[in-house]
C-alpha positions as CSV (number, residue, x, y, z in Angstrom):
1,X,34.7,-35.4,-21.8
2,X,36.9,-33.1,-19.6
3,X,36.2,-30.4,-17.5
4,X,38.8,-27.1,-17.0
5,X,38.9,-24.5,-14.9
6,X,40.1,-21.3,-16.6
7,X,43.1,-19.1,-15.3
8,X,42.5,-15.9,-14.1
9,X,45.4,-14.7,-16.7
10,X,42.9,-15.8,-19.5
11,X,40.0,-13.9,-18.5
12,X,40.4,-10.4,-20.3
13,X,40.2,-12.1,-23.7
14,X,36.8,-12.1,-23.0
15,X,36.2,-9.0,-20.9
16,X,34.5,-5.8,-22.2
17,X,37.2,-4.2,-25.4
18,X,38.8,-8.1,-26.1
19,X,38.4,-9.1,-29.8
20,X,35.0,-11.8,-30.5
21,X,38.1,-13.4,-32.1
22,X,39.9,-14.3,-28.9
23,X,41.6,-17.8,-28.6
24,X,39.4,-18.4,-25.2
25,X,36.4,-17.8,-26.4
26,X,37.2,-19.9,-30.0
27,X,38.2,-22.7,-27.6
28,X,34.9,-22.2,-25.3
29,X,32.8,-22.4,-28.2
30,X,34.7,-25.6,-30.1
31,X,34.5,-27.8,-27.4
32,X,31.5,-29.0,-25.7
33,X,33.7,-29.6,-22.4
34,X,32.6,-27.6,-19.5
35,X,34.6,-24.5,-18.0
36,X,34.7,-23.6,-14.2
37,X,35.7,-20.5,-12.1
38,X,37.8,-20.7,-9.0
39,X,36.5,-18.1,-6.1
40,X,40.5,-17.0,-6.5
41,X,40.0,-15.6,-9.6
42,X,37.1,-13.0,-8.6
43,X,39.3,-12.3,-5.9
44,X,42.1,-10.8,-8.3
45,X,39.4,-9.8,-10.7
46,X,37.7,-7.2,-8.5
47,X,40.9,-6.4,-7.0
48,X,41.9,-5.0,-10.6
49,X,39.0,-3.2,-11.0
50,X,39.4,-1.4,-8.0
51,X,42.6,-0.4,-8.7
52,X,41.5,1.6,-11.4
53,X,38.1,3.5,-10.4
54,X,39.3,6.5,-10.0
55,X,41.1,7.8,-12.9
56,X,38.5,5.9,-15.5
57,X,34.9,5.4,-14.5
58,X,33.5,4.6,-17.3
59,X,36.1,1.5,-17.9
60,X,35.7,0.4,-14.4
61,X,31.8,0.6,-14.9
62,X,32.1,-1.6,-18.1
63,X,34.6,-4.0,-16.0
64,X,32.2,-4.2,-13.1
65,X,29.1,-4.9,-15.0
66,X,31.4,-7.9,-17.2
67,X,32.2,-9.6,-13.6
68,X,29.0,-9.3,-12.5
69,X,27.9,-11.1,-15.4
70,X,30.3,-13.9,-15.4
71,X,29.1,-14.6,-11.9
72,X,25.8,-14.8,-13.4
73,X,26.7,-17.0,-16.2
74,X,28.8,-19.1,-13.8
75,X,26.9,-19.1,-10.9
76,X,27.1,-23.2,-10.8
77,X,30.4,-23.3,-12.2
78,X,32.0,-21.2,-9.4
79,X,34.4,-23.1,-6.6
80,X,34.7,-21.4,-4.0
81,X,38.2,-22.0,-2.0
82,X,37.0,-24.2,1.5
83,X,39.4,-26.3,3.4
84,X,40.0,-28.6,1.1
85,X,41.6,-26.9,-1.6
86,X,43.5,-24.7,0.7
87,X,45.0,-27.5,2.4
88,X,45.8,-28.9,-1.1
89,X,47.3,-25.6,-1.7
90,X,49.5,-25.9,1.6
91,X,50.8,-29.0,0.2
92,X,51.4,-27.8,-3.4
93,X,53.0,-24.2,-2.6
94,X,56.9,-25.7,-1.9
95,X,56.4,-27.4,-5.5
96,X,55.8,-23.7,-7.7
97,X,58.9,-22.1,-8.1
98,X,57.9,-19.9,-11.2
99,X,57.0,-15.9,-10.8
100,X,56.8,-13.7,-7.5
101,X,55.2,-15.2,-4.1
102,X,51.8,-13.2,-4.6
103,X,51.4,-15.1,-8.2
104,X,52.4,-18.3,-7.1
105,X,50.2,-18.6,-3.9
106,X,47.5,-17.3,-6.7
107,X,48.5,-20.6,-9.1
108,X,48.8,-23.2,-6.7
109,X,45.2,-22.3,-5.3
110,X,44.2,-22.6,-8.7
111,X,46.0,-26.1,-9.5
112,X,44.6,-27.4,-5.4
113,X,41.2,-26.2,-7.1
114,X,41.4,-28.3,-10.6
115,X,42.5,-31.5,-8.4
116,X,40.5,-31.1,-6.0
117,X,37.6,-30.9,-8.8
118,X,38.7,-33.6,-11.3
119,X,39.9,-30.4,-14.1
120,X,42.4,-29.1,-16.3
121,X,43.7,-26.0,-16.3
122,X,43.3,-23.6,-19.4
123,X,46.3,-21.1,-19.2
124,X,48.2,-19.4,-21.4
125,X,51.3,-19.2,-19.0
126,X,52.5,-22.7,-19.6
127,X,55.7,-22.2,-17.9
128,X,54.3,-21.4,-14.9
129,X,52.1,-24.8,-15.0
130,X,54.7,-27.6,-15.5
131,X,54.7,-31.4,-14.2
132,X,54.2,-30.6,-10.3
133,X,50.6,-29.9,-10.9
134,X,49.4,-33.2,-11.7
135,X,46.7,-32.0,-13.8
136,X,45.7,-31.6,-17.7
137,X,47.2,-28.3,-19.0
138,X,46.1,-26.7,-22.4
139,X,46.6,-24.0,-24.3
140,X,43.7,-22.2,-26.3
């Protein structure tokens, strides 16, 4: 059995609005394999709710209670980023090369997280996630 962290990317195909039908959640519930959270991904979660509270309340209510949820539902199956995934990360920064500096300091903490861990990675983007991560990559 493997276990996979999910990228942040992948996470409004199963936010408040996405279809039932999303490929994420088909793949969550066809395999028995465990899913994880990186710390990271809240991080840029909340940050993007934020960013909208003022012009639509309602949304960013509906967005809020979602993530508070998922910490809920993950609450065992959260990493949280301590020194040694960010040290991983230090080491695994000069190796992404794909989007701007912001999204790749975002991926590699991700990647340091799925090695550090034993995971894959579920992604969509898998340009961004070639051979210098060293770890299982799929697709759902």
């Amino acid at each position: 059995m493997n276990t996979w962290l999910i990228d942040t990317a992948l996470f409004k195909s199963l936010g408040p609005g996405a279809s039932k039908r999303s490929t994420l959640r088909g793949w969550i519930e066809a395999h028995e394999d465990p899913v994880f959270l990186s710390a990271a991904s809240l991080v840029e979660l909340e940050a993007a709710i934020r960013r909208i509270r003022a012009g639509q309340r309602e949304r960013a209510d509906s967005l809020q209670r979602w993530i508070d949820g998922l910490v809920t539902t993950f609450a065992d199956r959260i990493h949280s980023v301590d020194a040694e995934v960010a040290l991983r990360a230090g080491r695994l920064m000069s190796s992404c090369q794909a989007g701007y500096p912001r999204h790749r300091f975002h991926d590699v903490v991700l990647v340091a997280t799925a090695q550090v861990y034993g995971h894959g990675l579920l992604t969509k983007r898998d340009g961004v996630f070639g051979a210098w991560t060293g770890i299982k990559v799929a697709s759902p």
